[in-house]
LOKOLDO-502397 format. One record per residue: x, y, z of N, C-alpha, C, O in turn; residue in one letter. Coordinates in steps of 0.001 Angstrom, whole numbers, plus 500000, padded with zeros to 6 digits. Example, Ala and Ser with C-alpha at 12.3 -4.5 7.8 and 13.67 -1.06 7.14 Angstrom:
2
513190494310507800512300495500507800513200496700507800514236496681508465a512850497750507080513670498940507140512900500030507870513409501138508039s
END
This chain:
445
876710583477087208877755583806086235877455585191085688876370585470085178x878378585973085804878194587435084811878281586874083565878673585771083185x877580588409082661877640588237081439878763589336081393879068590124082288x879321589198080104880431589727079088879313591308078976878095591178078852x879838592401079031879932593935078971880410594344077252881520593985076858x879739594888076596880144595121074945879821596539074899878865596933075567x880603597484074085880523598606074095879215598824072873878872597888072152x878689599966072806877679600188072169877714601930071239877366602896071919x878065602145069993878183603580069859876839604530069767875865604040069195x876767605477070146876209606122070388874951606997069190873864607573069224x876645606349067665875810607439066832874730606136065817873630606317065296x875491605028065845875042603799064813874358602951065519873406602475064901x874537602455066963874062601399067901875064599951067292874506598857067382x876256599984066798876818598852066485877785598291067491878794598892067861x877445597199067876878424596674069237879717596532068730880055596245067581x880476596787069817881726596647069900882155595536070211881448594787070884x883646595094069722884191593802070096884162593516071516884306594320072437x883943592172071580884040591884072833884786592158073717885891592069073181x885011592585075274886069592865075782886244592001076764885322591260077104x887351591974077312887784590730078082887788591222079636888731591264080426x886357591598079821886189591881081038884926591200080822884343591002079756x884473590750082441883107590721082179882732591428083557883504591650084490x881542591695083487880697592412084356880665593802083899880931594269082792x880266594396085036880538596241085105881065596337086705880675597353087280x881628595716087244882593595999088388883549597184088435884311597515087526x883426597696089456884597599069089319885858598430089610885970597545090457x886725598840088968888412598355089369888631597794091092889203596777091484x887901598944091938888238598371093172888096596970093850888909596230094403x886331596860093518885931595528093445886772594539093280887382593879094121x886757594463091715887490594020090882888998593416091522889374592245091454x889494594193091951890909593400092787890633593089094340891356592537095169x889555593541094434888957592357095889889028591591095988889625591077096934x888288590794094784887899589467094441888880589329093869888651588215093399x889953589615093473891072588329093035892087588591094198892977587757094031x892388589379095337893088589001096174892324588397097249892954587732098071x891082588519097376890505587141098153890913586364097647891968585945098124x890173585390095888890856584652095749892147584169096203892250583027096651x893156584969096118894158584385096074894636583884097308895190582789097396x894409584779098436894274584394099921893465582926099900893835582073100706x892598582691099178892218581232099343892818579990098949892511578878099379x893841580309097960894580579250097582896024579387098127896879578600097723x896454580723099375897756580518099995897518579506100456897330579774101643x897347578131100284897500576930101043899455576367101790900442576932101319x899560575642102525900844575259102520901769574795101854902904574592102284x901030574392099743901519573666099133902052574535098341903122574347097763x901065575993098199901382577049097317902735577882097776903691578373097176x902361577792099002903386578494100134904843577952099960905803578719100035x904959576879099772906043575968099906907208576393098662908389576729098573x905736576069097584906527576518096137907269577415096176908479577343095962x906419578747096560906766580070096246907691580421096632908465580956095839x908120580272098253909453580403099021910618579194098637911723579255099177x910290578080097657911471577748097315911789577246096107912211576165095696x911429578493095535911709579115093841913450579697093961913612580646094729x914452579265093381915752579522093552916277580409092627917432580835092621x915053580775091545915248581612090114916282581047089611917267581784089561x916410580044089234917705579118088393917452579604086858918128580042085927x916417579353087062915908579420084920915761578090084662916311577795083601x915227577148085222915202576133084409914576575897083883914706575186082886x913168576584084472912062576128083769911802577105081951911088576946080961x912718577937082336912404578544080865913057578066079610912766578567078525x913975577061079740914282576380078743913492575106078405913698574350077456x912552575007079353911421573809078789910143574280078838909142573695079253x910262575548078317908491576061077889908812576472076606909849577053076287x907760576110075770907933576125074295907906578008073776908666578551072975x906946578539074438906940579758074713908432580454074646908783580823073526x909113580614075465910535580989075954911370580378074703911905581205073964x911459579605074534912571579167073523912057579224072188912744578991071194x910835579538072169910494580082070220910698581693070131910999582437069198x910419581903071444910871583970071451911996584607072305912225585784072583x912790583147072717913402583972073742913256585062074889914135585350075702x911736585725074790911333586405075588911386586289076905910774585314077341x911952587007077737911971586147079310910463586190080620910086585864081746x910045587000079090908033587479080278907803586298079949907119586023080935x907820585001079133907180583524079426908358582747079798908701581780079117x908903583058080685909638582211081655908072581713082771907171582317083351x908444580469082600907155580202083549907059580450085106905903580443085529x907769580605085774908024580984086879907237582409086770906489582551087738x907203583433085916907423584933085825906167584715085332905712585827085066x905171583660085007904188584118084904902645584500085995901653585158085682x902975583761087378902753583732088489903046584945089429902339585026090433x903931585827089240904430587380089707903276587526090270903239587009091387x901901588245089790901393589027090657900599588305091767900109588920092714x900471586666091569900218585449092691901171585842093874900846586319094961x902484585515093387903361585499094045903971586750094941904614586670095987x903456588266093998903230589387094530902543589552095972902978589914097065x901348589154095532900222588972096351900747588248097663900877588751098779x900994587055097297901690586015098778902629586960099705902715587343100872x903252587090098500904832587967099856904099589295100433904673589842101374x903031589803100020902685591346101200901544590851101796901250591620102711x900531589674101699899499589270102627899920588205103178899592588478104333x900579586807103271900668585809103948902191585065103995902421583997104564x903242585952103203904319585473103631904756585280104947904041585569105906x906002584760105074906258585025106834907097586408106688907666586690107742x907253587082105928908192588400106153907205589522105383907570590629104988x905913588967105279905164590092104849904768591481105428904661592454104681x904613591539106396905381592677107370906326593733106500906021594835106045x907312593160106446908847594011105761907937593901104185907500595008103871x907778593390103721907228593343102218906548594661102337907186595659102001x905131594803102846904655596326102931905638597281103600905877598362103062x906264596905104838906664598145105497907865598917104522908128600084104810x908503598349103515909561598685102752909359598477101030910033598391100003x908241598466101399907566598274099633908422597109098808908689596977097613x908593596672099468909576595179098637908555594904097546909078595011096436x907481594637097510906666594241097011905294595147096813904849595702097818x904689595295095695903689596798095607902761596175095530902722595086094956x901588596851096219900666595795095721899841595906094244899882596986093655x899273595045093799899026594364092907897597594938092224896547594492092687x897530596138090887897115596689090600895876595569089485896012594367089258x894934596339089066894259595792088053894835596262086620894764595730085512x895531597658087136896617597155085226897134595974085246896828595005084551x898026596076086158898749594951086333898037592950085824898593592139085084x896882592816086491895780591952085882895680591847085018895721590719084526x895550592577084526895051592851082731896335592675082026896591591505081743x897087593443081725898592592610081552898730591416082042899922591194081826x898207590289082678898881589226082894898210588489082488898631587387082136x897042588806082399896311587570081076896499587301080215895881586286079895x897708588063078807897841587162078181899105585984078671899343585020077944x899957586237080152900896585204080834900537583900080841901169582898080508x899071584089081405898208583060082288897128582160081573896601581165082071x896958582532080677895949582440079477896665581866078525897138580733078438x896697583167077527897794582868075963898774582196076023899161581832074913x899409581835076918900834581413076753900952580294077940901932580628078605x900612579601078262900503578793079244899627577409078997898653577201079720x899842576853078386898972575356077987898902574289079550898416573164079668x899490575040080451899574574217081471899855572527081069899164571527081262x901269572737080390902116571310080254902495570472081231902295569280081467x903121571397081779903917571239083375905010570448082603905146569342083125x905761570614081638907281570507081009908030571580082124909234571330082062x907787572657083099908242573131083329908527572559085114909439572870085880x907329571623085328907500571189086884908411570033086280909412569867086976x908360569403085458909607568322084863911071568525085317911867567694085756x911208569785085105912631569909085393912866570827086003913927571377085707x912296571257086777912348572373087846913089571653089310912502570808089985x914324572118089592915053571202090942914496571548092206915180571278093193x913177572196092403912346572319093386911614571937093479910987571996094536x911158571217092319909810570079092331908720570988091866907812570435091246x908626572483092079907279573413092058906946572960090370907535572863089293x904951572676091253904526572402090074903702573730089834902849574180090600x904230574435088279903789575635087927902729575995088052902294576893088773x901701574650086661900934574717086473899401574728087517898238574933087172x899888574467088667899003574333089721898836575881090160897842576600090265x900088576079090352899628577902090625898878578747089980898002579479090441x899372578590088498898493578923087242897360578547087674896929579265088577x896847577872087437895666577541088386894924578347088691893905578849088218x895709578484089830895085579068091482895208580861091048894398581747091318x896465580963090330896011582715089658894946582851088284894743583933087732x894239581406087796893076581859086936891702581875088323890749582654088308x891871581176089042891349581345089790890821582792090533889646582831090899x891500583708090702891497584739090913891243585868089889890730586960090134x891716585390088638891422586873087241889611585792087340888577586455087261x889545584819087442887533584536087170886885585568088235886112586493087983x887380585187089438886568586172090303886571587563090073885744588282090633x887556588083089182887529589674089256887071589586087845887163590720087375x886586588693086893886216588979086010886903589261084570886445589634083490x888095588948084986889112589251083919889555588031083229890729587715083421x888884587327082505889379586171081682889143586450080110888365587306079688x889962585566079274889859586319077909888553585631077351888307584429077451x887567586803076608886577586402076338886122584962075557885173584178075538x887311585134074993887305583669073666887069582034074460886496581021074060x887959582417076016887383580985076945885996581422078014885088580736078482x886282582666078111885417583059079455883615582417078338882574582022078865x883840582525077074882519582407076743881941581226076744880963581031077467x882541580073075789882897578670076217882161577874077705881402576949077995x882925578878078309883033578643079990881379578585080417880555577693080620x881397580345080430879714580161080644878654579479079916877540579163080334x879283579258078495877871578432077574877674576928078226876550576429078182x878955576082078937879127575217079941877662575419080735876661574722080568x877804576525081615877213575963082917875803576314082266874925576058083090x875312576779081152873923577645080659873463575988079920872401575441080215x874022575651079384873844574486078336874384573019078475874096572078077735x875294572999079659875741571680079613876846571556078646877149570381078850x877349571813078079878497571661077432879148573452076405878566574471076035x880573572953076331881058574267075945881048574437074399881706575414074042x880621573919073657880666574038072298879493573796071522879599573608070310x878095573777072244876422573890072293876183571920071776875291571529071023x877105571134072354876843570040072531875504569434073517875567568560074382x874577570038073167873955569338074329872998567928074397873036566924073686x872128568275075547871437566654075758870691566461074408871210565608073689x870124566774074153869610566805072762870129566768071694869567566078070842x871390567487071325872016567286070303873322565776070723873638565132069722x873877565379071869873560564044071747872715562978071583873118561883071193x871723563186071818870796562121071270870627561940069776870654560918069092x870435563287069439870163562994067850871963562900066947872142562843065730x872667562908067660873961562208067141874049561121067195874319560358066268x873773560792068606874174558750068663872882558134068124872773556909068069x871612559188067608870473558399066667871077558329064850870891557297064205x871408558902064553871946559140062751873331557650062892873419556515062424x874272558609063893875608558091064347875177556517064447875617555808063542x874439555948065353874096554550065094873402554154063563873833553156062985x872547554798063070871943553949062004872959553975060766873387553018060121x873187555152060637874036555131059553875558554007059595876015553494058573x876114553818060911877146553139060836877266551743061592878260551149062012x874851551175061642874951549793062100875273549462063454875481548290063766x875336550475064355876582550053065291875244550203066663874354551010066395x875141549527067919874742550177068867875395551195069803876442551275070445x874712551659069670875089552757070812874205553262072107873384554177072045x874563552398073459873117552705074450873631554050074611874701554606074366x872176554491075254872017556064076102870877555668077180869795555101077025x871418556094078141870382556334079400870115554682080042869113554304080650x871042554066079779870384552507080394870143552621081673870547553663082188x869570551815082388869276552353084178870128551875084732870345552388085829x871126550594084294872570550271084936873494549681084200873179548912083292x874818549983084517875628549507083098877046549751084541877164550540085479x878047548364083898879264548732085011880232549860084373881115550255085135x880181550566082779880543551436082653879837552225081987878964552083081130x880646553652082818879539554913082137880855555305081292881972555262081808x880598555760079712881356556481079053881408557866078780880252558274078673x882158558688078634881971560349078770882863560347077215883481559511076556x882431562141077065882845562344075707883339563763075930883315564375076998x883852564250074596884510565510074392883344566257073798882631565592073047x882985567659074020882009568298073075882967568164070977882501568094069840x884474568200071600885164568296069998884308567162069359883587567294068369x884541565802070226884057564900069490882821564832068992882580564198067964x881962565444069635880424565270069531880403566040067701880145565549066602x880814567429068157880895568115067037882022568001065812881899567958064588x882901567978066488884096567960065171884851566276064860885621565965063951x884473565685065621885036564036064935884087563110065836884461562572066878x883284563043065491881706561956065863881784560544065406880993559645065692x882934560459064592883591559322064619884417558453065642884904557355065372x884483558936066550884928558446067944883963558394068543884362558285069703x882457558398068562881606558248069262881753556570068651882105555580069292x881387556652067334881067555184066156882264554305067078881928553382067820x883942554814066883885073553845067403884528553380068428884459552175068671x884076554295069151884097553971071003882924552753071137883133551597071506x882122553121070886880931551806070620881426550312070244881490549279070910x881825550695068602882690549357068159883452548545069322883174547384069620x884229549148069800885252548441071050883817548163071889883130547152072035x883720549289072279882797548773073671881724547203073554881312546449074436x881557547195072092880370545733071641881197544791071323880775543635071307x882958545148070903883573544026070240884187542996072043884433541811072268x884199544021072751885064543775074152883516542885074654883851541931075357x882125542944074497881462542295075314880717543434076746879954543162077673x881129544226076488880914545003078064879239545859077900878465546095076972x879271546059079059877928546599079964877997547875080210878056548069081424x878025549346079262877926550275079556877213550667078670876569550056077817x877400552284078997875981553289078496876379554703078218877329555034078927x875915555743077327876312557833077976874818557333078704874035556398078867x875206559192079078873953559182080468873860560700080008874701561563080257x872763560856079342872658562090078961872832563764080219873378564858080075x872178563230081153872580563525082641874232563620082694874519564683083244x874744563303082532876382563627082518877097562595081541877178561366081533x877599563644080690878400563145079188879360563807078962880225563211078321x879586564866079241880632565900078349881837566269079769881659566754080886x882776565882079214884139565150080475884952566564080118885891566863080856x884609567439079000885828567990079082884899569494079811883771569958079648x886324569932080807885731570765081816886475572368081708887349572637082532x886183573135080927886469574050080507886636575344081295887268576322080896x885865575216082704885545575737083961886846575532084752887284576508085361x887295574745084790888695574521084920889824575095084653890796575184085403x889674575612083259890630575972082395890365577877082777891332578639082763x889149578302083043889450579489082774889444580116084665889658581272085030x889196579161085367889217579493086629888158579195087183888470579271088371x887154578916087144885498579020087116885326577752088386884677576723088198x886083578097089742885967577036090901884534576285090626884477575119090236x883370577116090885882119576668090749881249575581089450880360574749089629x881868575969088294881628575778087333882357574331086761881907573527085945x883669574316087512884586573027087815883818571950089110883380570803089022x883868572534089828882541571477090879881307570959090159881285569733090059x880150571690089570879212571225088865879522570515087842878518569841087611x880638570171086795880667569837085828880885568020085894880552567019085260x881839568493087376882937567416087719881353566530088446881356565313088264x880330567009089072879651566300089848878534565763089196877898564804089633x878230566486087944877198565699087046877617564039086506876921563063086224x878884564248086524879604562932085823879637562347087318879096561242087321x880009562655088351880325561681089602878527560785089857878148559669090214x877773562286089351875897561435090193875616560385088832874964559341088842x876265560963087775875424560261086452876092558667087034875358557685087144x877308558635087306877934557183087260877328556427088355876866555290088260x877384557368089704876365556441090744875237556265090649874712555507091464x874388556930089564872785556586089477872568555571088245871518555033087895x873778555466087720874129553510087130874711552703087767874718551515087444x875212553082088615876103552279089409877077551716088152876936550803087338x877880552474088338879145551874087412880234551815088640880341552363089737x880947550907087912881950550583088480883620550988087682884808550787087934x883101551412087007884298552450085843883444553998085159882258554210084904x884232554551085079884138555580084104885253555933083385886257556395083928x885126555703081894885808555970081001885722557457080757884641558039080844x886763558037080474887440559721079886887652559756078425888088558661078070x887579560199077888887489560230076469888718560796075956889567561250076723x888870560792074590890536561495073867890541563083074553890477564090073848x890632563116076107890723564843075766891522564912077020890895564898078079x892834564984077046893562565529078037893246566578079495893875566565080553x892481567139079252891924568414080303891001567542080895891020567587082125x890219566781080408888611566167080946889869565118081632889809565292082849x890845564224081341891317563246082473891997563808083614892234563167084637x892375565280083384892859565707084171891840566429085796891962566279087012x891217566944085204889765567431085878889302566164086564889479566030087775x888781565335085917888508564194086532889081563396087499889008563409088727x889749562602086598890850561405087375891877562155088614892426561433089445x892006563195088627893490563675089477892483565099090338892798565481091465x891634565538089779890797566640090571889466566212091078888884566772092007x889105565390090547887383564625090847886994564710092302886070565245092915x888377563751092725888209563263094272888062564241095235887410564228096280x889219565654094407889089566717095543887464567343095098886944568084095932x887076567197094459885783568203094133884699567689094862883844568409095377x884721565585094961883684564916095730883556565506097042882566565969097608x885183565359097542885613565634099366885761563912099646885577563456100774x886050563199098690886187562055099574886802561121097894886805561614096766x887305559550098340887652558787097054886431558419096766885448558152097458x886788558461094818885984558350093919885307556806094450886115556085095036x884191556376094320883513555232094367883826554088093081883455552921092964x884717555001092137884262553847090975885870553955090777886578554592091557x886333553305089720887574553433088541887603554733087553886597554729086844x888201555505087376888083556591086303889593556208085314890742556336085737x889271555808084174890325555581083401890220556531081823889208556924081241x891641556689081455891441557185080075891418556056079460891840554962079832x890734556466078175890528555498077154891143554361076762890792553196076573x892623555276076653893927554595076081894187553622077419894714552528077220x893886553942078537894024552863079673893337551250079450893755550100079586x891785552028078945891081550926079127891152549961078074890648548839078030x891877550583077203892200549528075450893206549081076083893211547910075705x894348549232077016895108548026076798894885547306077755895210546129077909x894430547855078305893457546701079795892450545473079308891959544588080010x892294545708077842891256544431077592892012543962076595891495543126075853x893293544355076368894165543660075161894659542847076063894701541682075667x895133543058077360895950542007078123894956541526078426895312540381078148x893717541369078861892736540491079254892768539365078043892826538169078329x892729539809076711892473539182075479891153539206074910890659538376074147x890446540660075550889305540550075009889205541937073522888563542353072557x890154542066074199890243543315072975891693542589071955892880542561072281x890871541925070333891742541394069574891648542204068717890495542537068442x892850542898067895893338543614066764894387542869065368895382542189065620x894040543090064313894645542972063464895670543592063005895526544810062907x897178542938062527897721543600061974897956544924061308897502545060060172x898707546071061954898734547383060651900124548013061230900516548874062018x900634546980060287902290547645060493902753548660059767903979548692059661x901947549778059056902705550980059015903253551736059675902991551633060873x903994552558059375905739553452060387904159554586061010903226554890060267x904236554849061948903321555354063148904292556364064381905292555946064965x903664557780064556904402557962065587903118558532066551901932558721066280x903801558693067635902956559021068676902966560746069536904025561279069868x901696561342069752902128562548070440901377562226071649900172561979071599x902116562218072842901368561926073944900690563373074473901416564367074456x899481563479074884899176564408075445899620564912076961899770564016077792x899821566159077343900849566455078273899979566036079837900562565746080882x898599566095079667897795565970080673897721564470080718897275563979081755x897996563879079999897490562188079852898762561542080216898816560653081066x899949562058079470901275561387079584901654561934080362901467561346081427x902330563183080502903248564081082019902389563940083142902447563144084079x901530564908082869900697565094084227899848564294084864899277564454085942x899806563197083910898770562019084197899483560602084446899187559752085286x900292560587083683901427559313084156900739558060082984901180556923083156x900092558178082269899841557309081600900828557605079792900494558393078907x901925556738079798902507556493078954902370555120078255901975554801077133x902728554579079073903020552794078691901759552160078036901924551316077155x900534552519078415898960551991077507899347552049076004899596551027075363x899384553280075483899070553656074103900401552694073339900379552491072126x901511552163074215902408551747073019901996550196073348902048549376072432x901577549790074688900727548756074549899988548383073224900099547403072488x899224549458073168898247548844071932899021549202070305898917548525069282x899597550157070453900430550112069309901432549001069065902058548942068007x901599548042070130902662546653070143901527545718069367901509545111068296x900518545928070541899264544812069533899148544963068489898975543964067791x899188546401067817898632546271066347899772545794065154899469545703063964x901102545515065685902230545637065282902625546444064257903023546291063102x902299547775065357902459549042064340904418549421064110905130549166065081x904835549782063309906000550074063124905994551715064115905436552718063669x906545551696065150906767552752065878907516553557066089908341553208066934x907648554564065698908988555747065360908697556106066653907534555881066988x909590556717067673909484557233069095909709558904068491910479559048067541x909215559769068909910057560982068798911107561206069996911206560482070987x911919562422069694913197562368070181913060562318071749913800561468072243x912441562888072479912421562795074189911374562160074479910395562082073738x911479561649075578910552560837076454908778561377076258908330562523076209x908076560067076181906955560788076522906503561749077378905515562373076989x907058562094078661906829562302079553907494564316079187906949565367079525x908877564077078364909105565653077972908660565666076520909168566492075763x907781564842076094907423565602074672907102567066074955906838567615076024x907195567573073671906646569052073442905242568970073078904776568191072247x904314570215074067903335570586074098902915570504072756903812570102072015x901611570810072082901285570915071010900633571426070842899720571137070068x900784573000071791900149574084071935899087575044071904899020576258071709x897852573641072291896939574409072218896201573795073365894988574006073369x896769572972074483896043573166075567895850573870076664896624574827076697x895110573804077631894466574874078446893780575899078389893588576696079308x893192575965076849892337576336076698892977577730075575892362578763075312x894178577388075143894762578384074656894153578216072993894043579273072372x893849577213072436893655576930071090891880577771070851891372578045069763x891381577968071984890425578594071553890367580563071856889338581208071656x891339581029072221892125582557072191892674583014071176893892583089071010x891599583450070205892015583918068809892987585027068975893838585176068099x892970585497069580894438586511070014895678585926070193896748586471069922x895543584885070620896691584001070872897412583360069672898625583152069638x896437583037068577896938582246067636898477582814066994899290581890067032x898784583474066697900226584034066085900950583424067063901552582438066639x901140583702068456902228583052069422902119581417069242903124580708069175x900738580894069170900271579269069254901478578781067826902497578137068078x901175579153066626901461579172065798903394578794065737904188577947065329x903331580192066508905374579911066576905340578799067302905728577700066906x904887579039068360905603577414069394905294576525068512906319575988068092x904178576046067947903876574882067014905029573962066136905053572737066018x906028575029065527907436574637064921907817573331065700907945572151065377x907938574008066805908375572602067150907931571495067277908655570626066791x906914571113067792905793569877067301906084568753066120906341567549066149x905890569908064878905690569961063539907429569523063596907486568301063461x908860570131063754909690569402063555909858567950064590910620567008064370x909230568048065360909613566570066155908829565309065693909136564118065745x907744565927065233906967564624064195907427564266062696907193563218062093x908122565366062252908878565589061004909754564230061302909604563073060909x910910564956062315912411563996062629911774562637062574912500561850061967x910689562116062996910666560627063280910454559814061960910799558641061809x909614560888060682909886560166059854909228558836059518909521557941058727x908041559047060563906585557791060251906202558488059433906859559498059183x904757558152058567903921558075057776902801559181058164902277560165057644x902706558107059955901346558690060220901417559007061777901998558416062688x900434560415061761900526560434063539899523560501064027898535561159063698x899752559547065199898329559310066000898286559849067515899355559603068073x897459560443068257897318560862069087895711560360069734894694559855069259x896317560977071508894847560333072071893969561488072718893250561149073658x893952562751072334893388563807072711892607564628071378893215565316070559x891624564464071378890945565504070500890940566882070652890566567538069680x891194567324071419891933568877071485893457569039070698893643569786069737x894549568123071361895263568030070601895000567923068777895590568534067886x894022567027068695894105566736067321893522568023066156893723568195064954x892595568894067360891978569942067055893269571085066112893360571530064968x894358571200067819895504571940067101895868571428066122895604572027065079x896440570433066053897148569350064228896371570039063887896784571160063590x894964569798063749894076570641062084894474571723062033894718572073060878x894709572622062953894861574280063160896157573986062419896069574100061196x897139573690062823898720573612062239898558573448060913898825574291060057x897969571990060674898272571437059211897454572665058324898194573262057542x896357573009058343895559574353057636896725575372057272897225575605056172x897066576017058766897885576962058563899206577117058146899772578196057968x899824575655057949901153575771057720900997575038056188901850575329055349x899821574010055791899842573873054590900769572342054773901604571926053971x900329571661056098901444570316056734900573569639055884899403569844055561x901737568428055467900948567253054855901044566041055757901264564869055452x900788566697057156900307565307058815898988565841059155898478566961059144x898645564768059431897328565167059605897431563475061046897891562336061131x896389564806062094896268564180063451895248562797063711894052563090063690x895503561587063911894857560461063820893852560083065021894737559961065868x893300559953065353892942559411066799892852557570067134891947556790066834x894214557292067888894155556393068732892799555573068754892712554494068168x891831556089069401890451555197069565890289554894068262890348553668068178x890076555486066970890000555183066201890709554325065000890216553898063956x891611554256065349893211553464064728892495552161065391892199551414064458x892115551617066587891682550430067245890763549477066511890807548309066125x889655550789066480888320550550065518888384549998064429887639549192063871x889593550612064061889619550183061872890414548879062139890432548085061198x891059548538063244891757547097062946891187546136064287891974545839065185x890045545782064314889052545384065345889547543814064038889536543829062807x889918542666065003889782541655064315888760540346064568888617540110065768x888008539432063652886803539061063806886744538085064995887558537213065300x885497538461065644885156537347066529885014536137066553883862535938066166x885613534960066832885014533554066537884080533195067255883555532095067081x
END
């Protein structure tokens, strides 16, 4: 992994802000490695997209981006250009005529640099935009495959690129590590009575966590336990692989997405589990459950479920019993968990069990609105003013429903709510699901 490059003055020795380059690569380099990249991901699927993009606009009326600024540079389609640049003069079928008539120029490192905040800032990778796109092209996959290419040339915005590398240096992106789990689930158990294994030598489930949670709501470590002892079951963390959310992912970091993804694949086979649970974090089920298999090269050996899966999986068993809490409740599905993940129907499962009074917001789970701070965008302090506008809408669609209280199953998500409610001075404040379970756990006979 390169390190981040900081300017230094000459007359004081006081560093300069970080810049959103890393290395000391010369420009030329520099767009080597992201049109290799990109030559590596012309696959037939990318190919497919690209040539049957019809420029309708549809997708820009379902990116939150586009319709809080009207701007047409976050039309999501238009944020892929210099991908798509790239395709039509190296591997189109008319790439030929593309160079011989300059149809297409090639693809500068200004140009790069301008498109990070496209690809980055403004892109939560919802895929609200493959929703209703009449070509099926799923955006966010390309996105992808063009962070893929600004990692190799070094051009990612420092605020994730750092994150990223503290990942592969430390084991987790927010200095969660093996050690500072242990001495969490040591306080975290005594203080709240509860067991909590670590490191058992076999358990049929291994549980994974969010670094948010570790650090910013460690109270979902306490929930997650509770269930796990009230349900009866046989699992364990594995200090060896704990931290599900894969941040390497998010900023392009192919390598860094393989290692992260494979600590959790060896930790589960060296318990032999037969499940692995994902924790409240949308990106980690996504990485996992839907990318895992490609990272193994073969199907997963075990079950990989989100959380919210596995709570209503033991409510219909009847091993997971809840008490009454019929207050008015609404729900924000996370876009990676609900759209891109297909898991809707769990979370109102258990919200039926608790006989919660359930306000729906206005569109389907499946087109809720983003809540703009995934893919890594909530941690791009540059970004925040744009995060901020799209947010409106969120903030009015939880408004309209007119519950009490909102609960969600992503701690990133819930991360943004805090960011919102702070900054806007909201009187909602983001609940977590696992934890809503916990507080109405009803007694064992």
């Amino acid at each position: 992994m390169t390190t981040t490059t900081t300017g230094m003055s000459a007359q004081d020795g006081a560093v300069a802000p970080p810049q959103n380059r890393q290395g000391t690569l010369p420009d030329r380099q520099r767009l080597e490695r992201a049109m290799a990249s990109f030559v590596q991901d012309f696959g037939v699927t990318a190919a497919l997209y690209m040539e049957s993009c019809v420029h309708c606009g549809q997708c820009a009326e379902a990116c939150h981006y586009y319709v809080q600024t009207g701007d047409p540079k976050y039309t999501p389609i238009w944020k892929i250009e210099p991908f798509k640049q790239a395709y039509k003069r190296q591997m189109g079928p008319l790439s030929p005529l593309y160079r011989l008539f300059r149809l297409k120029k090639p693809v500068t490192v200004g140009e790069l640099e301008k498109w990070q905040e496209l690809i980055y800032d403004s892109c939560t990778l919802c895929g609200r935009c493959t929703l209703v796109c009449p070509m099926g092209i799923d955006i966010p996959s390309l996105v992808l495959a063009a962070r893929h290419g600004m990692q190799e040339a070094g051009l990612v915005p420092h605020d994730l690129w750092e994150p990223t590398d503290r990942a592969e240096r430390e084991g987790s992106p927010l200095g969660a590590t093996k050690q500072v789990l242990k001495e969490r689930i040591a306080w975290l158990s005594d203080d709240n009575n509860v067991k909590i294994p670590l490191d058992l030598e076999q358990a049929d489930i291994l549980v994974t966590v969010s670094s948010i949670e570790i650090m910013k709501y460690p109270q979902s470590l306490v929930a997650l336990a509770k269930v796990m002892n009230h349900v009866g079951a046989s699992w364990t963390f594995c200090s060896d692989g704990y931290e599900a959310t894969n941040f390497s992912m998010l900023s392009g970091d192919r390598k860094g997405q393989h290692d992260a993804t494979m600590l959790l694949i060896n930790a589960a086979l060296a318990v032999k589990a037969k499940t692995v649970i994902l924790p409240e974090c949308g990106h980690a089920y996504q990485a996992f459950r839907w990318a895992g298999a490609n990272v193994y090269g073969k199907p997963l050996p075990f079950r990989a479920l989100h959380i919210s899966e596995y709570l209503a999986e033991e409510i219909r068993a009847g091993r997971l019993t809840l008490k009454s809490d019929p207050r008015s409740m609404t729900f924000h599905d996370p876009c990676q968990v609900a759209r891109r993940g297909g898991v809707s129907g769990a979370p109102r499962e258990i919200f039926k069990a608790l006989g919660a009074d359930l306000h729906e917001m206005s569109s389907t789970p499946a087109a809720n609105w983003c809540c703009g701070g995934g893919g890594g965008v909530v941690t791009i302090h540059r970004a925040d003013s744009l995060r901020h506008r799209v947010f409106h809408l969120k903030m009015q669609q939880v408004e309209d429903t007119g519950a009490d209280i909102l609960v969600s199953s992503c701690s990133n998500c819930r991360l943004t709510f805090d960011d919102g409610q702070a900054f806007f001075h909201w009187d909602k404040t983001a609940h977590s699901l696992l934890e809503l379970v916990a507080d109405n756990l009803a007694q064992r006979h």
